[in-house]
FILUMLUM-352248 format. One line per field, with one value per residue (C-alpha): x, y negated, z negated; residue number from 0; residue in three letters. Coordinates in steps of 0.5 Angstrom, whole numbers, plus 500, padded with zeros to 3 digits. Example, Ala and Ser with C-alpha at 12.3 -4.5 7.8 and 13.67 -1.06 7.14 Angstrom:
east	c(525,527)
north	c(509,502)
up	c(484,486)
num	c(0,1)
residu	c(ALA,SER)
// end
This chain:
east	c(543,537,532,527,522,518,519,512,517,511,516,516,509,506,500,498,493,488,481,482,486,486,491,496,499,493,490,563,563,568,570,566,572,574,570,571,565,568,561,557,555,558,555,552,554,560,559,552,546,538,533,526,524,517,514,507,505,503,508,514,516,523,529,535,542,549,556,559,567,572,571,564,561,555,555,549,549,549,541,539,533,529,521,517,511,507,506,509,505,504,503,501,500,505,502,503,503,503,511,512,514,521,524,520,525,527,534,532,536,541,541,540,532,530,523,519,513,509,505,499,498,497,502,509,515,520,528,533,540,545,553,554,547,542,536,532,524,522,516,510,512,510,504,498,500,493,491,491,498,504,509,514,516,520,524,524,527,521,517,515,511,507,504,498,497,492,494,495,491,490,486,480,477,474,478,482,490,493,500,500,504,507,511,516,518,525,524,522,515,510,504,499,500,492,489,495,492,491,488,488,483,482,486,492,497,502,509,513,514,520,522,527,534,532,526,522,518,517,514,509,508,501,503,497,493,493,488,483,476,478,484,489,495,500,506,504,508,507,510,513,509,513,508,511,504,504,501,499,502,498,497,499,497,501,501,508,510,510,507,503,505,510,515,522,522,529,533,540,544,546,542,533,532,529,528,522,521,517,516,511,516,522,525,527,523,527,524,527,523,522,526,521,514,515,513,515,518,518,524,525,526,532,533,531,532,526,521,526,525,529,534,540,546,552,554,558,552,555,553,545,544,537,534,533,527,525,532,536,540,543,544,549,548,554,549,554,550,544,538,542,544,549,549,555,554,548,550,547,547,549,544,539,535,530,528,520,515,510,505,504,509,516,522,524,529,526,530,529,532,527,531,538,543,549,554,555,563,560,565,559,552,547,541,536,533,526,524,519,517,510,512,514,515,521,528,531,530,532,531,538,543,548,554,557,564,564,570,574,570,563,561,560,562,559,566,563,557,550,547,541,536,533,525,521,520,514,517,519,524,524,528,536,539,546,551)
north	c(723,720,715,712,708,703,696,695,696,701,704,706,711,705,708,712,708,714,711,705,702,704,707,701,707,707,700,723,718,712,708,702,696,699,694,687,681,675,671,676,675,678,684,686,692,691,696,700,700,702,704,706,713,712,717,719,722,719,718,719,713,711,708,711,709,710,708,705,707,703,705,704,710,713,718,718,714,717,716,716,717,711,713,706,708,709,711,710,711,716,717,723,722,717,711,705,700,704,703,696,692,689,687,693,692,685,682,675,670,671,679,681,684,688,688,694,695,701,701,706,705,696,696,692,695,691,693,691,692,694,693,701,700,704,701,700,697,691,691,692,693,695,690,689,687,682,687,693,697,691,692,686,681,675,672,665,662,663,665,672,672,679,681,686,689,693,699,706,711,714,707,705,698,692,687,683,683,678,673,672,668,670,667,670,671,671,678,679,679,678,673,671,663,661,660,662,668,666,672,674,677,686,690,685,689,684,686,681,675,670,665,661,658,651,654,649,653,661,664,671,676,679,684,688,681,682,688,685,684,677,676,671,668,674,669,664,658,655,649,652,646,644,649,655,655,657,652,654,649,646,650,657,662,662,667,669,668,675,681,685,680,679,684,682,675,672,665,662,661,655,652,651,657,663,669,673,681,681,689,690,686,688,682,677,670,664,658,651,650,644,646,641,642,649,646,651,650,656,655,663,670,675,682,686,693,698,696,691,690,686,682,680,675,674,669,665,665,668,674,677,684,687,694,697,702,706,709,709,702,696,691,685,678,672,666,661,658,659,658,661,668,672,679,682,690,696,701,708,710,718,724,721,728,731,726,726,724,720,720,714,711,713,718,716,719,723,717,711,705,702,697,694,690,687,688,682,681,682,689,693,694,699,702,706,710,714,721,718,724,727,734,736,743,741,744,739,733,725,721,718,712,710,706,701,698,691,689,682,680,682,689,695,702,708,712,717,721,718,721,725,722,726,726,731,729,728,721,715,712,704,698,696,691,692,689)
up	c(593,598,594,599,596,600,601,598,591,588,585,578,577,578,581,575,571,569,568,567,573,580,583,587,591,594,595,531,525,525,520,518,520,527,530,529,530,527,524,522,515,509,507,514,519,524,529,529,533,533,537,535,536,538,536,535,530,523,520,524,528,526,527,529,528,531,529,535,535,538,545,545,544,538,534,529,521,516,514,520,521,518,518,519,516,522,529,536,542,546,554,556,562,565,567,567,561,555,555,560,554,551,544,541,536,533,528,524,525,520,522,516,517,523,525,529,532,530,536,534,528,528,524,524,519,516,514,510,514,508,509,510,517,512,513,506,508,504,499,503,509,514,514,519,526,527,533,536,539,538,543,542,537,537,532,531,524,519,524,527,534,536,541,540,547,545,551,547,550,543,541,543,542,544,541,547,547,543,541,534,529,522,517,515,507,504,500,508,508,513,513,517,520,519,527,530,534,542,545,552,558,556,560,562,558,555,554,551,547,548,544,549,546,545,540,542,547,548,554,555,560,561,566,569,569,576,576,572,576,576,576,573,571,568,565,560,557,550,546,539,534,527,524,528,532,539,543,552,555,561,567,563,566,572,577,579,587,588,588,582,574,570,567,563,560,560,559,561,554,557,562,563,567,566,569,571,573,579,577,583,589,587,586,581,580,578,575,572,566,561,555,550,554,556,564,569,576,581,585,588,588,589,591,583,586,586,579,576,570,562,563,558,560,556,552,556,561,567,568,568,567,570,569,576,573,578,581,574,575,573,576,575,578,577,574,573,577,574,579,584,582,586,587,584,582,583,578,578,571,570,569,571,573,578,583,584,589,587,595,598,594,594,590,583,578,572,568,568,565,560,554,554,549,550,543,540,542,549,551,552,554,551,555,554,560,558,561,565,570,569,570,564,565,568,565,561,557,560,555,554,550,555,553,560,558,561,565,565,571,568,572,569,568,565,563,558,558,555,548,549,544,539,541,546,553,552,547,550,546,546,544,542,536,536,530)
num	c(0,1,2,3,4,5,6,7,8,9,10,11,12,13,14,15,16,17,18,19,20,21,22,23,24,25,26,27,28,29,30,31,32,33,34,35,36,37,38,39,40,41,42,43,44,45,46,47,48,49,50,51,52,53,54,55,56,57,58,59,60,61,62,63,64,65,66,67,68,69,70,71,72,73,74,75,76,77,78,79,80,81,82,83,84,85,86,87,88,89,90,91,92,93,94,95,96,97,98,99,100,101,102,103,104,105,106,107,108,109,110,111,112,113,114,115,116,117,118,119,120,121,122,123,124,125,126,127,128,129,130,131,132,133,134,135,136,137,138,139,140,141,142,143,144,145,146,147,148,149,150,151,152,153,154,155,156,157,158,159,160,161,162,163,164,165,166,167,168,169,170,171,172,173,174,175,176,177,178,179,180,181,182,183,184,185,186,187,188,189,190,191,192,193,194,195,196,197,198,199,200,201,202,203,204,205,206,207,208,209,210,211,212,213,214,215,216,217,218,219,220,221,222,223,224,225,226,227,228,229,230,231,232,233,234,235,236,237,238,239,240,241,242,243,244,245,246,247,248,249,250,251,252,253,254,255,256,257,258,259,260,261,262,263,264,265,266,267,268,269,270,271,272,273,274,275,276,277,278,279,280,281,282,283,284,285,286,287,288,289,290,291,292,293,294,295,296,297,298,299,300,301,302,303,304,305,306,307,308,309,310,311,312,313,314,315,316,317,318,319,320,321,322,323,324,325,326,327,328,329,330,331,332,333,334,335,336,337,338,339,340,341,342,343,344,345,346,347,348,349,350,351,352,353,354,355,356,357,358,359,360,361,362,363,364,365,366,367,368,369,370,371,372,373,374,375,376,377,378,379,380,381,382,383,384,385,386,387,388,389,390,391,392,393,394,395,396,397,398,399,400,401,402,403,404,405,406,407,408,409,410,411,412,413,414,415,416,417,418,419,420,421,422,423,424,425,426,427,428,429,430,431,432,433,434)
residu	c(UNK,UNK,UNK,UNK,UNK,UNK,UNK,UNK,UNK,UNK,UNK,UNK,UNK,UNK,UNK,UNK,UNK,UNK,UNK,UNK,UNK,UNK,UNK,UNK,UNK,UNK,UNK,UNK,UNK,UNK,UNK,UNK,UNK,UNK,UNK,UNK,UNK,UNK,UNK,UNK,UNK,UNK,UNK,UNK,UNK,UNK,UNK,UNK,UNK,UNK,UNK,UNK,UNK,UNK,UNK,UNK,UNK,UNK,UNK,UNK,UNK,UNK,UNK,UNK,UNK,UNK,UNK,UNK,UNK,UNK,UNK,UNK,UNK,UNK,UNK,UNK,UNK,UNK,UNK,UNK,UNK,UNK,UNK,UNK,UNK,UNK,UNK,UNK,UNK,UNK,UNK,UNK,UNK,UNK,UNK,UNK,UNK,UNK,UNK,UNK,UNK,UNK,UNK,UNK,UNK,UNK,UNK,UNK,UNK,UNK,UNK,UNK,UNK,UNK,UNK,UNK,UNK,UNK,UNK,UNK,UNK,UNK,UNK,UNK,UNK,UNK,UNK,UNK,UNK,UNK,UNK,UNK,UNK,UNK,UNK,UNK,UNK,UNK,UNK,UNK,UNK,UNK,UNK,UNK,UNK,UNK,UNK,UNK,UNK,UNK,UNK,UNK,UNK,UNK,UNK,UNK,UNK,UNK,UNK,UNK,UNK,UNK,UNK,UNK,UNK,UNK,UNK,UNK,UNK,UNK,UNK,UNK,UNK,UNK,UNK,UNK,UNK,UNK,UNK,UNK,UNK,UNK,UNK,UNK,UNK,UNK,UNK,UNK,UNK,UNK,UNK,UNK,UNK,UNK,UNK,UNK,UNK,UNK,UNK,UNK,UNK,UNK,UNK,UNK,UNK,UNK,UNK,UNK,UNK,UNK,UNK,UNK,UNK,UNK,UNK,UNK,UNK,UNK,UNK,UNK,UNK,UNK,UNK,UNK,UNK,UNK,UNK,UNK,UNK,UNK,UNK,UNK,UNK,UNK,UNK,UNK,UNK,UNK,UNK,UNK,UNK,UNK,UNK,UNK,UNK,UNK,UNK,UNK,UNK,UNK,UNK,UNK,UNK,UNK,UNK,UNK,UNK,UNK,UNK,UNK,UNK,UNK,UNK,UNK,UNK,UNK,UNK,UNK,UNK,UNK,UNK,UNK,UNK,UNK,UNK,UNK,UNK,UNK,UNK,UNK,UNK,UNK,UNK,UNK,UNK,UNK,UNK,UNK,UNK,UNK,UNK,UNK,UNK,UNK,UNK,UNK,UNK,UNK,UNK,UNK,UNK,UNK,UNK,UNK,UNK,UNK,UNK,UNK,UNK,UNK,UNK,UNK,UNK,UNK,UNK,UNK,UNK,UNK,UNK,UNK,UNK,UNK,UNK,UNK,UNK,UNK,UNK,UNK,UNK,UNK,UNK,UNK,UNK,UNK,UNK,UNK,UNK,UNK,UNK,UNK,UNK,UNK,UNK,UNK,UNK,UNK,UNK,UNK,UNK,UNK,UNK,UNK,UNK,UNK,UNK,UNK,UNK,UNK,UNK,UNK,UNK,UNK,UNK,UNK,UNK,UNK,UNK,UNK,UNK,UNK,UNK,UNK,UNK,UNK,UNK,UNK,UNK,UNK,UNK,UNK,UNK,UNK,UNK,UNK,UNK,UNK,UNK,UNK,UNK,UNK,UNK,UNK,UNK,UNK,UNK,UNK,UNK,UNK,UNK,UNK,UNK,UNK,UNK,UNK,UNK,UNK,UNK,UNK,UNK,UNK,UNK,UNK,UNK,UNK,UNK,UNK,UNK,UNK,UNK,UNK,UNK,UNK,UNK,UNK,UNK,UNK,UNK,UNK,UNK,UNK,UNK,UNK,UNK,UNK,UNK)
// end
C-alpha cells in the first residue's frame, strides 16, 4: 500500500485548524488467575485493562474494561462500561488538538484508584479498582478539574497534576490553559493545592503532564504554542517542591530543535533522558536532563516516522515504543543506550482503513495510532488507533485496541486481529491502564 507523505512531515490532519488556526499545509472471558504479575497489591486486578470512551455527550464518558487472556487478547468485563459522570470532547471537524493528548487516563501510585479526565464538562473522575476490575467511583467524584477541557493527569504520590487544555470545540472561554496540582485524599478525593496553578498563553494547546522517575521534576508539552501570534517555547520544565507545587524552572519554555511544538513526553526508567515528539518533523528529539533542577540539554533528534507522537519504554530501559500516527505504526528503538536510539522495527498495525489525501500535505490511514501501554509483565504492548479520517460517510468504523505480542529481542508482532471499540466514528477514544 503506497503512503507518500512529505518530507515536511504534515502528516496527520495537521492543516485542519478550522477557525481558530491557519492551515499548516498551506504556510471471550477468562478466568480472573490466568495472568500472573508478581507484586500487584492484594485485593487488586491481574489481567484486565481500561480505556475511556470519549464520548460527548452529558453523562456518557466512560471507561471500558477488558479481561485480558493469557495470550494477551480482550473481551469485555462484566460492568463494563463504567459512566464517569461527565463528557468527552468532540471533534466533528477533525482538527488538530482537540485529541493531541497523553495520560488521558491515570493509576495511583499503589494502583489502587484510576483517575480520568472528562474533558467536556471541566471535570475529573475518580474510581476504585475492585479485585474482580469493576470500577466503583469515590465519594464525590468526579470533582472540578480548576480550568477548562483536561486532557492529561500525572500521579505523583499524594499529588495529582492536571493539565486544562481548554481546546474543545463545544467550549468556549477566555480562561488560558492551565497545569494544576491536587491532593489526593486517601478515601481518593481530590483537593485543590492552594497557588498551585501555572497558566500558559491562549490557543497553545497542552497535551500532557509527565512527572519523571526520579519524582523531582515533571516536564509539559504546549504543543501548538508555535502558532500563536507570538510564538513561544512549547516544552516546559518544573521542579516538583516538597509541597507537591510545580515550580518552571529557568529557561522553560523552550523551543524544540525542529519543526512545529512538542508532543509525547517520555524518560528513560533508568538513565536522565527524555524523550520529545517533534510531531510536525517527523522526528524524535533527545534530551539529557537534571533529574533535580529539571534543566534541559538538547543533544539530537532521530528519524520518528510521519506525526510520531507518545512514547513508552520498558522496564529494563531497553526498548522505546513510538506511535508513528499518521500512517497506523509503531516504531521500536533499542535504547540501552539511552542518548543514542537505534532503530530497530516500523510495524504496521492491521486495519488501518481507506487512505485519504489531505491537498498539500500527503496520504494518511483512516486509523491512526493515538495511546499505548505496556502490560506490566512487560509481554504485550496495548494500543489504541482512532478513526481519524474527516469523511464520515465512508463505510466502516476504525476505531480499534490492538494487542502487539513482544518478543524476547524486544520487537513486536500483531498475531491476532484488534477489538473494534464500542463508539461512533465520529468518537476518538483515548487513554490505556493496564494490570
Amino acid at each position: 500500500m503506497k503512503k507518500n507523505v512529505v518530507a515536511i512531515g504534515l502528516v496527520r490532519p495537521f492543516f485542519r485548524f478550522g477557525a481558530l488556526l491557519l492551515p499548516l499545509g498551506m504556510l471471550l472471558s477468562s478466568c480472573q488467575d490466568e495472568i500472573n504479575q508478581p507484586g500487584t497489591p492484594a485485593g487488586l486486578p491481574t489481567n484486565v485493562l481500561y480505556i475511556e470512551n470519549n464520548v460527548a455527550v452529558a453523562g456518557q464518558n466512560a471507561i471500558l474494561g477488558y479481561r485480558r487472556a493469557t495470550d494477551g487478547t480482550l473481551s469485555p468485563l462484566p460492568g463494563s462500561p463504567f459512566l464517569t459522570s461527565g463528557k468527552g470532547v468532540s471533534n466533528p471537524k477533525q482538527v488538530l488538538g482537540p485529541d493531541d493528548s497523553d495520560q488521558c487516563i491515570a493509576l495511583s501510585d499503589d494502583r489502587k484508584l484510576l483517575f480520568a479526565v472528562n474533558g467536556g464538562s471541566n471535570t475529573i473522575a475518580v474510581f476504585t479498582v475492585n479485585a474482580d476490575g469493576s470500577l466503583t467511583p469515590v465519594a464525590g467524584s468526579p470533582f472540578a478539574s480548576q480550568g477548562i477541557n483536561p486532557c492529561s493527569v500525572g500521579v505523583n504520590g499524594s499529588k495529582l497534576y492536571v493539565v486544562n487544555k481548554n481546546f474543545d470545540p463545544e467550549q468556549s472561554s477566555t480562561a488560558n490553559p492551565n497545569y494544576t496540582v491536587f491532593t489526593i485524599g486517601t478515601n481518593g478525593s481530590l483537593t485543590p493545592v492552594s497557588g498551585s496553578t501555572i497558566e500558559t498563553a491562549a490557543g497553545v494547546a497542552p497535551s500532557q503532564v509527565y512527572v519523571t522517575p526520579g519524582k523531582k521534576v515533571a516536564f509539559g508539552a504546549d504543543f501548538l504554542s508555535f502558532m500563536s501570534p507570538t510564538p513561544v517555547g512549547s516544552l516546559r520544565a518544573f521542579t516538583v517542591g516538597a509541597d507537591g507545587k510545580l515550580t518552571p524552572t529557568p529557561g522553560t519554555p523552550l523551543a524544540i530543535n525542529g519543526k512545529g511544538g512538542a508532543l509525547g513526553l517520555w524518560a528513560h526508567p533508568t538513565q536522565n533522558v527524555l524523550y520529545v515528539g517533534y510531531a510536525v518533523d517527523g522526528t524524535i528529539g533527545i534530551y539529557a536532563y537534571d533529574p533535580n533542577t529539571g534543566g534541559l540539554t538538547y543533544q539530537k533528534k532521530i528519524k520518528g516516522g510521519p506525526a510520531v507522537c507518545w512514547f513508552r519504554t520498558n522496564k529494563a530501559g531497553t526498548r522505546l515504543y513510538s506511535l508513528v500516527t499518521a500512517i497506523n505504526q509503531v516504531a521500536v528503538h533499542d535504547v540501552t543506550n539511552g542518548l543514542n536510539p537505534v532503530e530497530l522495527q516500523f510495524l504496521d498495525l492491521k486495519n488501518p482503513g481507506p487512505l485519504y489525501d489531505i491537498p498539500n500535505t500527503g496520504t494518511f490511514t483512516t486509523s491512526e495510532t493515538f495511546h499505548e501501554e505496556l502490560s506490566p509483565d512487560g509481554k504485550y504492548l496495548y494500543v489504541i488507533s482512532q478513526h481519524t479520517n474527516p469523511d464520515f460517510s465512508i463505510p466502516g468504523n476504525y476505531n480499534y485496541l490492538h494487542t502487539l505480542v513482544i518478543g524476547a529481542n524486544g520487537l513486536l508482532t500483531e498475531p491476532s486481529e484488534p477489538v473494534l471499540i464500542p463508539v461512533d466514528k465520529t468518537t476518538r477514544p483515548q487513554g490505556i491502564v493496564v494490570y
